[in-house]
BAMAR-913470 format. One record per atom (N, C-alpha, C, CB): x, y, z; residue in one letter. Coordinates in steps of 0.1 Angstrom, whole numbers, plus 5000, padded with zeros to 4 digits. Atoms other than C-alpha are relative to their C-alpha. Glycine has a CB too. Example, Ala and Ser with C-alpha at 12.3 -4.5 7.8 and 13.67 -1.06 7.14 Angstrom:
// residues 2
500949885000a512349555078a500950125000a499050005012a499149895000s513749895071s499250115008s500450054986s
This chain:
// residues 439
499049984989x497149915024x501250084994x500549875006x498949855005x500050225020x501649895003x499750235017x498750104997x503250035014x501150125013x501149954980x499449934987x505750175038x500950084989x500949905014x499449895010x507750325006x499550134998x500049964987x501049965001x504850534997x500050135011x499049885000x500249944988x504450655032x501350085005x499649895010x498849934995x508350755040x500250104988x501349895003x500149875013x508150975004x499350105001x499549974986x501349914993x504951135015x500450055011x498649925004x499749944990x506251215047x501350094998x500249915009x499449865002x509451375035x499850074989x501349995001x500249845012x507851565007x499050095010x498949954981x500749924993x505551685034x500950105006x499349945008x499449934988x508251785058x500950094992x500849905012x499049925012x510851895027x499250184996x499949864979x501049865006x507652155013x499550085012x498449964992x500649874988x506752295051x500950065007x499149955011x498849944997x510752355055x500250084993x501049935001x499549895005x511252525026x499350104999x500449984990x500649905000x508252725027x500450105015x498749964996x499949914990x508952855063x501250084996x500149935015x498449925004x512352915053x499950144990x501149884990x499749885007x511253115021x499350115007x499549994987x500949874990x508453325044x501350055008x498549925014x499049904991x511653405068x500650044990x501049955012x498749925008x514153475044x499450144990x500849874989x500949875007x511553725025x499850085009x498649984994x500449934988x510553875057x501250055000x499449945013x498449944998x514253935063x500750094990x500949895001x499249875013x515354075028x499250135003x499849954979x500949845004x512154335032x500350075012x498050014999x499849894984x512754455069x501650044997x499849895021x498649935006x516854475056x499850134994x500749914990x500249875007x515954695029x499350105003x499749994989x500649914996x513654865046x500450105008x499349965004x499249994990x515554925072x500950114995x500649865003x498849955007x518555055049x499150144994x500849874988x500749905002x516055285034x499750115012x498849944996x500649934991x514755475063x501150065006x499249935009x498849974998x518355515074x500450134992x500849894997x499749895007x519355715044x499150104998x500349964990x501149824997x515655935045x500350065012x498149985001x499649924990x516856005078x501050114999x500449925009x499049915001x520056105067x499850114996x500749974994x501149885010x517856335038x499750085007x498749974995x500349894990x516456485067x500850095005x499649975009x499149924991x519556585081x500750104994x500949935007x499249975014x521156695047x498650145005x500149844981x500949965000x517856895044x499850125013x499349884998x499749944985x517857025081x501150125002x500549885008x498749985003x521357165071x499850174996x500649894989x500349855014x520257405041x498950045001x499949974982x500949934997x517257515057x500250115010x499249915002x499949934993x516857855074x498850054999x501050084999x500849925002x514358105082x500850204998x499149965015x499249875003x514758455066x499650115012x499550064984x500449914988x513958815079x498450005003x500450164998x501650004999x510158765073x499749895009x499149984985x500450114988x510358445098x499449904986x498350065015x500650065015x509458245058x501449895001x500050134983x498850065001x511357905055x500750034986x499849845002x498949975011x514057925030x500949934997x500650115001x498850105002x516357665013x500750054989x499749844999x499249955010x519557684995x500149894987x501650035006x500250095013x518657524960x501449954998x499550084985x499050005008x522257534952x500449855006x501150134999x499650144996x522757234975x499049894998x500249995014x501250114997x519557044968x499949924990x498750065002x499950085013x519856774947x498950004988x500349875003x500449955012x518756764915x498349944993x501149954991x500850125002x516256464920x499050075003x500249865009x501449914992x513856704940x499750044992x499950105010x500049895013x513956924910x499049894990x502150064992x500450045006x512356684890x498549924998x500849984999x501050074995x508556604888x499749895000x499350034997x500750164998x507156294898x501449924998x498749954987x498650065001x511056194901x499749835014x501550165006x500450104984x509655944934x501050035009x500049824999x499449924987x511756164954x499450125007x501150054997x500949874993x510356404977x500050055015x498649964999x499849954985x510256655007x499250075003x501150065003x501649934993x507856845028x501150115012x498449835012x499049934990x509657105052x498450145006x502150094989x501849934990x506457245080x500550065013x498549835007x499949954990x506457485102x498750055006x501050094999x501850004996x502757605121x499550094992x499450055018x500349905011x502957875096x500049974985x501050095001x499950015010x504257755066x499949874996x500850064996x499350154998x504957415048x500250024981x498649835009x499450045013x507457395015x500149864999x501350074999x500050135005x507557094995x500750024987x498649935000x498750015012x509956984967x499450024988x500849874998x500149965017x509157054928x499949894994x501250074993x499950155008x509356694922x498049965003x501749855011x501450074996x505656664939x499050094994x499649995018x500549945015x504656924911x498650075008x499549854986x501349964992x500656984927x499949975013x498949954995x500550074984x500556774953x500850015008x499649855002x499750004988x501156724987x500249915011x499450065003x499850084997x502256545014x499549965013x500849994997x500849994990x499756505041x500849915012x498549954996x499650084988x501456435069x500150115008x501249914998x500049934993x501156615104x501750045010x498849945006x499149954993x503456805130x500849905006x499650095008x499450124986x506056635150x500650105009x501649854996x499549944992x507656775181x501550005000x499549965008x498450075000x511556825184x500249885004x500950075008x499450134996x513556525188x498749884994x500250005020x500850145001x510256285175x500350004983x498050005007x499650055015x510656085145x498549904995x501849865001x501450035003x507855925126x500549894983x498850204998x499950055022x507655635093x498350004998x500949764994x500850015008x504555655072x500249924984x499750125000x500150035008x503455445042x498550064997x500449885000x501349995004x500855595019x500650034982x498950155010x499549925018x500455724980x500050125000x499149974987x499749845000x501856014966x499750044984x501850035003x500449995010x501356134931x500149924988x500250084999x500450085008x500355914903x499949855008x500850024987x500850144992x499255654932x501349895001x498549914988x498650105000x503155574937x499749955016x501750084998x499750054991x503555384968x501450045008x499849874996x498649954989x505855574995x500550005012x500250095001x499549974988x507855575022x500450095007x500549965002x499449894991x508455835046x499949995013x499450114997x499350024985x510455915075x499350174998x502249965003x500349874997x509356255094x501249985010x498450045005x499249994991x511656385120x499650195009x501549974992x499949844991x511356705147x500950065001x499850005012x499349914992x513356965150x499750145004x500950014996x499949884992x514557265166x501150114987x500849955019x499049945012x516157545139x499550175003x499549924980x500549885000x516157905150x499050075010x499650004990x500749984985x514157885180x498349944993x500050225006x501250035011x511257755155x500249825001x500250094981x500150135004x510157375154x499549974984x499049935011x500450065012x509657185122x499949914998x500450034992x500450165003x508456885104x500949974985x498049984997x500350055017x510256755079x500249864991x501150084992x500650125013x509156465054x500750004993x498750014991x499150095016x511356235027x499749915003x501849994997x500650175004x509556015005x500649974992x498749954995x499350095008x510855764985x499049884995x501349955009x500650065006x508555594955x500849825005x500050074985x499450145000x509255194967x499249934992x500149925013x500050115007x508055054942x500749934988x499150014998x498450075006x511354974921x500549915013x501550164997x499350054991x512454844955x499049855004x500350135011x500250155001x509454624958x499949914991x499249965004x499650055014x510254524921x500949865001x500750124992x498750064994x513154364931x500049925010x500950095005x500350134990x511954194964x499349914991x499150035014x501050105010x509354044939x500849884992x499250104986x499150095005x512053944917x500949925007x500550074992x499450034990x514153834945x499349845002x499850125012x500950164996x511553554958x499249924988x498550035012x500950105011x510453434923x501449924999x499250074982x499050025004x514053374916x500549875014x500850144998x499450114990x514553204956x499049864999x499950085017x501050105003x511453024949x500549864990x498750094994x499350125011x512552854918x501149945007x500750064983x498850144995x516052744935x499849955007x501249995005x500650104995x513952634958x499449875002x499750025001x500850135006x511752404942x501049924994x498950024990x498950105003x515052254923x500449985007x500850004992x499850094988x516352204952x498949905006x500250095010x500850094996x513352024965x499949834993x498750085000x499850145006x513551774935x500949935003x500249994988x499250065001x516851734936x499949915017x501250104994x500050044990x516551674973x499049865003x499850115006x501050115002x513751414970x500549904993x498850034993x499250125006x515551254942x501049905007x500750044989x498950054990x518451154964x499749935014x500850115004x500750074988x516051084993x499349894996x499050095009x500850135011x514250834968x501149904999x499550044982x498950114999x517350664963x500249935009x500950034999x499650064987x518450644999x498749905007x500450135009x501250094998x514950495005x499849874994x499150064998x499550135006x515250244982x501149925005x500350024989x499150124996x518250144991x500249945014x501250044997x500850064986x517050125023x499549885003x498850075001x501250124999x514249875017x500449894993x498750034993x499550135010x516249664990x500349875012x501950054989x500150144988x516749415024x498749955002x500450055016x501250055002x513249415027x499049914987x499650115003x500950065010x512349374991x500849795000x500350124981x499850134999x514649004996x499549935006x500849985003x501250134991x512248905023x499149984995x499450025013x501250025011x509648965000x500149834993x500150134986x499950105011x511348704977x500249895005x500950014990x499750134992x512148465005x498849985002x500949985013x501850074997x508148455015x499449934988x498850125003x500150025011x507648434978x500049824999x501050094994x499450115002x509748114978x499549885013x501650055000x500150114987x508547995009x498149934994x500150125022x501050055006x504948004995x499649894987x499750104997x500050005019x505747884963x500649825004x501750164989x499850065003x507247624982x501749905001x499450044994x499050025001x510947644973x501050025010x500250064991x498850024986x512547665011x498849995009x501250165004x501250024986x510947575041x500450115008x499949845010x499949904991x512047875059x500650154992x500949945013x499649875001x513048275058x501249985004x499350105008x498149964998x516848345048x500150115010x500950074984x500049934990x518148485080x501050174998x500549895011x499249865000x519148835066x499150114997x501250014990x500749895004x517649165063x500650085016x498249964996x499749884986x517749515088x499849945011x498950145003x500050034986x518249465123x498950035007x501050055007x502049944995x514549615128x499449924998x499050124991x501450135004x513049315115x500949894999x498950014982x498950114996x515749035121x498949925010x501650065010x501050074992x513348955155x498649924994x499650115008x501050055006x510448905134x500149894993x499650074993x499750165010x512248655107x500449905008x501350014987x499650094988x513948475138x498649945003x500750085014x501550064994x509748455149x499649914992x498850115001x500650065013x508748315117x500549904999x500150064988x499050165003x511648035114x499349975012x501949985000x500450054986x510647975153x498749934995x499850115013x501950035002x506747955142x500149844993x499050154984x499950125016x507547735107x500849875005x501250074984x499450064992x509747525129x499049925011x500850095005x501050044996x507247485151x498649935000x500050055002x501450115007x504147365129x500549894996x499350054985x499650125010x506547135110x500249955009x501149994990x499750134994x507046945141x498649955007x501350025010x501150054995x503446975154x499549924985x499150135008x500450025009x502446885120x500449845001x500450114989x499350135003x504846535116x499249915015x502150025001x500750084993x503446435152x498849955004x500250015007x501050015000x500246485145x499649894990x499650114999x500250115008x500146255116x500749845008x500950044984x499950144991x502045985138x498949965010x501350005010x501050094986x499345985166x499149994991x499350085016x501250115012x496745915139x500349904994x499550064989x499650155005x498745655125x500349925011x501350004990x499950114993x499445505154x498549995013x501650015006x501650054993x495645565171x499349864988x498750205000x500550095011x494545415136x500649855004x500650054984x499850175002x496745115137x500049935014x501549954992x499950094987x496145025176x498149974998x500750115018x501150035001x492345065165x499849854987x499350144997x500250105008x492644825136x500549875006x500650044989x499850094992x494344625156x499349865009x500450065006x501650024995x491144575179x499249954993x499450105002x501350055007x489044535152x500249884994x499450104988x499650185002x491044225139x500449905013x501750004990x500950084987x490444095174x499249945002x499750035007x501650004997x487244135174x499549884991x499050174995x500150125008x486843965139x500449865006x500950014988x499650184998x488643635153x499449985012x501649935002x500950044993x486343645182x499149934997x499550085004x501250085006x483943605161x500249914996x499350034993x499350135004x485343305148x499949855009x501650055000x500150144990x484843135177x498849945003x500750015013x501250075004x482342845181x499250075012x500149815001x501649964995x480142985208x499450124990x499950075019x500749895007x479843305187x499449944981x501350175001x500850035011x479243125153x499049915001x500649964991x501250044998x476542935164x499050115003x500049915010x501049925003x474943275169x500050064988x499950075008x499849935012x474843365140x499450165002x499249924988x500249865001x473043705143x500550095009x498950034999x498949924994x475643805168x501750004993x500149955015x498650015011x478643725143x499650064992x500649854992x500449965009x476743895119x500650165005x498649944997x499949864994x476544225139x501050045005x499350015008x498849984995x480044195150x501050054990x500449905006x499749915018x480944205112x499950134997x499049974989x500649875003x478844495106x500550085006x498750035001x499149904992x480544685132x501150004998x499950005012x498750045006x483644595124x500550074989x500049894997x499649985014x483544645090x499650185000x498849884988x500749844997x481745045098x501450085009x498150005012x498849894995x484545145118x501049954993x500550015016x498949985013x487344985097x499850104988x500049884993x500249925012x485845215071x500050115007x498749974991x500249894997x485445515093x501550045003x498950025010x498550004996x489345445107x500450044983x500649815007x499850015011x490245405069x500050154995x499049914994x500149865005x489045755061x500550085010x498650044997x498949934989x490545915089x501749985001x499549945012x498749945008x493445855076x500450074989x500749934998x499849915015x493145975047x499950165006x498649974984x500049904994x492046265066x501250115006x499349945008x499149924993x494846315085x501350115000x500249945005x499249905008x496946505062x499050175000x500249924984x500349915002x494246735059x500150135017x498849954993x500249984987x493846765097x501650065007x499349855006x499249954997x497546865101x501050064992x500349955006x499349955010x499247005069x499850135005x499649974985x499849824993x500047375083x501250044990x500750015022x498649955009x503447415060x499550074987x501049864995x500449915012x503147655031x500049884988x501050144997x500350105007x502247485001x501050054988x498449974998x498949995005x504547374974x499849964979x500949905011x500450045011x504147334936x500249904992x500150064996x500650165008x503047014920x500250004988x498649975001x499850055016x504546894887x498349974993x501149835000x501350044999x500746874876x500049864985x498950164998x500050135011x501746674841x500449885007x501050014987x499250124999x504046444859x498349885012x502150065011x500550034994x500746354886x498649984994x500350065010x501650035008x497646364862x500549864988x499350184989x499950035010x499846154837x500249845008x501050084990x499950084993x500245884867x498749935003x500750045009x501650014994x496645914877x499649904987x499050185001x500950065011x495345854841x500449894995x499850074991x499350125004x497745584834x499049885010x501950025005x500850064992x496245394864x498749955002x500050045005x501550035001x492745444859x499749934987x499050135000x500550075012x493345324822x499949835001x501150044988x499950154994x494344984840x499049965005x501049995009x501750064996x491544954857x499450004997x499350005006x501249985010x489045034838x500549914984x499850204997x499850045012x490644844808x499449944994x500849974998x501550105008x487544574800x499650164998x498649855012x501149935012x485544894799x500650124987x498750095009x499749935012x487645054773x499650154993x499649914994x500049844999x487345444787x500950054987x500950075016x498949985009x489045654760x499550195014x499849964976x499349854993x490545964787x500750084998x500550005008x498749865000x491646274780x499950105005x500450074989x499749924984x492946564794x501050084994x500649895016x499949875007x494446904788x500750085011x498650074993x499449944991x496647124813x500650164994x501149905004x499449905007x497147474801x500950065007x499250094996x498049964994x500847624808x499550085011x501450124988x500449904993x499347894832x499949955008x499250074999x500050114987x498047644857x501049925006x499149914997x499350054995x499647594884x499549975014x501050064997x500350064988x498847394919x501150015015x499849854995x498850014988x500647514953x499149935011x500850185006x500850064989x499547264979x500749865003x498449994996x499150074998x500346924987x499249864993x500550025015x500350055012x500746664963x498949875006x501549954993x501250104994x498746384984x498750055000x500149965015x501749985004x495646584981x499850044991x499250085007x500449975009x496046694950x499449794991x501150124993x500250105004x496346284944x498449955002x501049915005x501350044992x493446204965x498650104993x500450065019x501049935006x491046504949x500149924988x500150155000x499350005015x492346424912x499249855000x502150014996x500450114997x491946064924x498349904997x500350035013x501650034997x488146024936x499450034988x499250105012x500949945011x486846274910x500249944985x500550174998x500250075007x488246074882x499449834999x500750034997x500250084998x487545774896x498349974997x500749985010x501949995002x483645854897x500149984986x498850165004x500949965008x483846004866x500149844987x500350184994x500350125010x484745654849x499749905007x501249954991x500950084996x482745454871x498549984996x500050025012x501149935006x479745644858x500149994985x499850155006x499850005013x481145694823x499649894989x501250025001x500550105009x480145514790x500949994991x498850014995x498550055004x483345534771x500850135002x500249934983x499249844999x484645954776x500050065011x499350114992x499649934990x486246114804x500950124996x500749915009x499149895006x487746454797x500250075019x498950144985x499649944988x489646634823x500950124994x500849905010x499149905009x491047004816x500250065014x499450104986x499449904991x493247234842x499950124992x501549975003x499449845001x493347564836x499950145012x499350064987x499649864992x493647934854x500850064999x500250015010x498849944992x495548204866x500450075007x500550044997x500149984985x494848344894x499249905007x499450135002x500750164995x494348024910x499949894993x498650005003x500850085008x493247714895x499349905002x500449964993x501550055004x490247514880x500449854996x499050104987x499850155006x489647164874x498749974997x500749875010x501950045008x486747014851x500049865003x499650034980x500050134999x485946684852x498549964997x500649945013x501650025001x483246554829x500049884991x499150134993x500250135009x482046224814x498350024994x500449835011x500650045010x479646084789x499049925007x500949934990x500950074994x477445894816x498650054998x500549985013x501349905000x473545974822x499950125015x498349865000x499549924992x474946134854x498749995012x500350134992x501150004994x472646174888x498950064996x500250045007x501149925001x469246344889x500750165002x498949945011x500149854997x469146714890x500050015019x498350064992x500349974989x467546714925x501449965010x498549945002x498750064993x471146494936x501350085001x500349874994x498949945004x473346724924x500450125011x499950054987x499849944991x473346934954x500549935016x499050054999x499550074993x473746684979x501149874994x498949975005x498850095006x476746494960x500649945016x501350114989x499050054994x479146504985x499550005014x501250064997x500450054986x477146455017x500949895000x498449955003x499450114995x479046215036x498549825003x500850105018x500850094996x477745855033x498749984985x499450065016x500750005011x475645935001x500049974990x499750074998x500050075013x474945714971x499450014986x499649935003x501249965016x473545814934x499349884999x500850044982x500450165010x473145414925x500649925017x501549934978x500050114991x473045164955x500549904995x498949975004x499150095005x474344944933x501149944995x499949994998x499049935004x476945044926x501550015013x499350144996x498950034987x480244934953x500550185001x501749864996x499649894996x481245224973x499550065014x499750084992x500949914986x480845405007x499450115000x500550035010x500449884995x480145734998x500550105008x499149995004x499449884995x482645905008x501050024994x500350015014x499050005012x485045924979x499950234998x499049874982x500449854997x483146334976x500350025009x498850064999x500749914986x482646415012x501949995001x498649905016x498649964996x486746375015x500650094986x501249845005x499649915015x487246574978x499350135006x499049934980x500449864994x484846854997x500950035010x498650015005x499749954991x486646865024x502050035001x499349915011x499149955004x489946895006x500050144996x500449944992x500149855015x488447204983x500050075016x498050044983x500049904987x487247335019x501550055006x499349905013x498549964993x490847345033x501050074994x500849905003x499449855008x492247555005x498850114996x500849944983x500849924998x489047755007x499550034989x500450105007x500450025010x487647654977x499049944997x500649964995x501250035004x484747574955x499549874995x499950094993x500650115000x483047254949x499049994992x499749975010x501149975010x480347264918x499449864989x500750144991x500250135013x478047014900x499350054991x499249875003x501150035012x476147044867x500449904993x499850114989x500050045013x475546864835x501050064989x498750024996x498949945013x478546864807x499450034986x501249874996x501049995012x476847034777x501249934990x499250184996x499250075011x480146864757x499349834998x501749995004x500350164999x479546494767x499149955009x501249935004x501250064994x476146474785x500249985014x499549874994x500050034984x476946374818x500250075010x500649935003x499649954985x478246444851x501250134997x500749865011x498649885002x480646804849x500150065019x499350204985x499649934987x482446864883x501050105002x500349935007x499349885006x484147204884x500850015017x498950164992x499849974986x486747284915x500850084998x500449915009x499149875003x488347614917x500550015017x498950174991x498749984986x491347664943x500750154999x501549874998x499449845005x492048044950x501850024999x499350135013x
């Protein structure tokens, strides 16, 4: 995805490079039609200068007075030059040495520009003009080598070009800035989501551009909004739970009473039911955190909650004389919420020293995300069990106290942070290795 920085730089280096190039196309167009311009002016003038000191003699032969003719004509291949045509004759200047200057009649009063080459393949301009001189029309031509002139436009636009392009940096640089400083409101909401993920506020600090104010107002509204569906949701399960348990310790002292204990295999069955939904109630609370936790999640002291855990299990387990350890590398870190990390952490060690024969190892690590191991020294399930672990209701050892659903609420924690669930064999300590990675 194109951050929006990215995208506002790109757009004014686009628009910056298709301004300054139009600009340099006009402003070149403009210096060449100027000078061009200015040129054709003064060959006109030439003509007229020219027009001046021309006569016809007594033979009807044109005839000009050198003494006025500048000096430039006089000189070959000077890139000055003239042509003076009448239907009879046609003189041309000294400067064009052999050659000539092909260009046709004009009529009085008509004027005429041509571009072509003239000798040694100069590039020229010429004006023609008509007149009337003596009762006789004529043509007369001044060229002018431009290519000194487009020397100079050349040099002209390499020179606009370059202050162009430093201008463009400099202009970008300054628009980089202002863009930044632009977004520096934005980059703070960054750090408030950051914080909110992470944990460290339950809501978006109410400041940034007035363009996205509506949005952070939405978000507090939203976050505001889960946290209260979230709190009532856990009360109506605590209080559906405890109007059901309620019931069920009813039911029990029903049974209690003498017509029903003389049946015995209806006190029996009243037990059994009893005792199956107290246990399904039971887990359904534990549930119910999972079933409404919507708030971003928040980061879990993980030493201070594994060092509680293991403390605990050493207590209980103390006849069998587990020796537990356990390893947290600095990197790992848990954003979520600390009741399920108790509850996962919980179960998974709880198996693994129910199963165990005296070694339980437990190691955290990651860092993008993290992993939890959990492996003991037991002979561990079969192979073929290790896929169906955490079915709900499912037992390795029947003999073993338990309902079987210690996994099926550890899967359906990993499920809710969209995480992985994995069994093999621990090639360290033989037994059971349960691996759970949280992205």
């Amino acid at each position: 995805m194109t951050s929006l920085k990215t995208t506002l730089t790109w757009s004014l280096v686009l628009s910056l490079v298709l301004l300054l190039t139009f600009q340099f196309l006009i402003v070149s167009y403009a210096i060449s039609r100027l000078t061009e311009n200015q040129l054709v002016d003064r060959l006109q003038r030439e003509c007229e200068t020219l027009l001046s000191i021309t006569n016809f003699n007594s033979s009807k032969q044109i005839h000009i007075d050198t003494q006025h003719l500048g000096a430039i004509y006089l000189r070959p291949f000077s890139g000055h030059y003239f042509s003076i045509q009448s239907e009879q004759q046609q003189l041309v200047s000294r400067s064009l040495w052999d050659s000539e200057l092909n260009v046709g009649l004009l009529k009085a009063g008509e004027d005429k520009k041509l571009k072509l080459y003239g000798p040694e393949k100069q590039p020229l301009l010429v004006v023609l003009r008509g007149f009337k001189k003596q009762d006789k029309t004529i043509t007369i031509a001044v060229a002018e080598n431009i290519e000194p002139l487009n020397a100079n436009i050349n040099r002209f636009q390499i020179t606009y070009a370059f202050i162009s392009f430093v201008g463009l940096l400099l202009m970008l640089l300054v628009q980089r800035l202002m863009i930044l400083n632009a977004l520096k409101p934005l980059q703070q909401v960054q750090k408030n989501i950051v914080k909110l993920a992470q944990g460290k506020s339950s809501q978006l600090d109410a400041e940034g551009p007035v363009e996205i104010m509506p949005l952070i107002e939405e978000l507090n509204r939203l976050l505001t909004g889960l946290d209260r569906k979230y709190h009532r949701s856990r009360e109506s399960l605590g209080n559906l739970a405890h109007a059901l348990k309620t019931r069920l310790t009813l039911l029990n002292q029903i049974a209690e009473r003498k017509e029903i204990i003389s049946v015995k295999e209806a006190q029996s069955s009243i037990y059994e039911l009893t005792a199956a939904m107290n246990s399904i109630v039971e887990r359904e609370l534990k549930r119910a955190r999972l079933l409404g936790n919507l708030r971003p999640g928040r980061q879990v002291d993980l030493k201070v909650v594994v060092t509680e855990l293991i403390n605990t299990l050493r207590q209980i387990y103390s006849q069998k004389g587990i020796n537990i350890t356990w390893e947290i590398l600095s990197e790992a870190k848990f954003l979520g919420d600390k009741e399920d990390l108790i509850e996962m952490l919980g179960n998974l060690l709880d198996n693994a020293c129910k199963w165990s024969i005296k070694r339980v190892s437990l190691t955290i690590t990651g860092e993008n995300g993290i992993i939890f191991i959990i492996e003991d020294d037991g002979i561990g399930p079969p192979v073929p069990d290790l896929e169906i672990l955490t079915k709900r209701g499912f037992r390795a050892d029947e003999s073993q106290p338990g309902s079987g659903l210690g996994l099926a609420i550890v899967n359906d924690i990993v499920e809710s942070y969209n995480g992985n669930l994995s069994f093999s064999r621990s090639p360290a300590l033989g037994g059971l290795r349960v691996e759970v990675k949280l992205g």
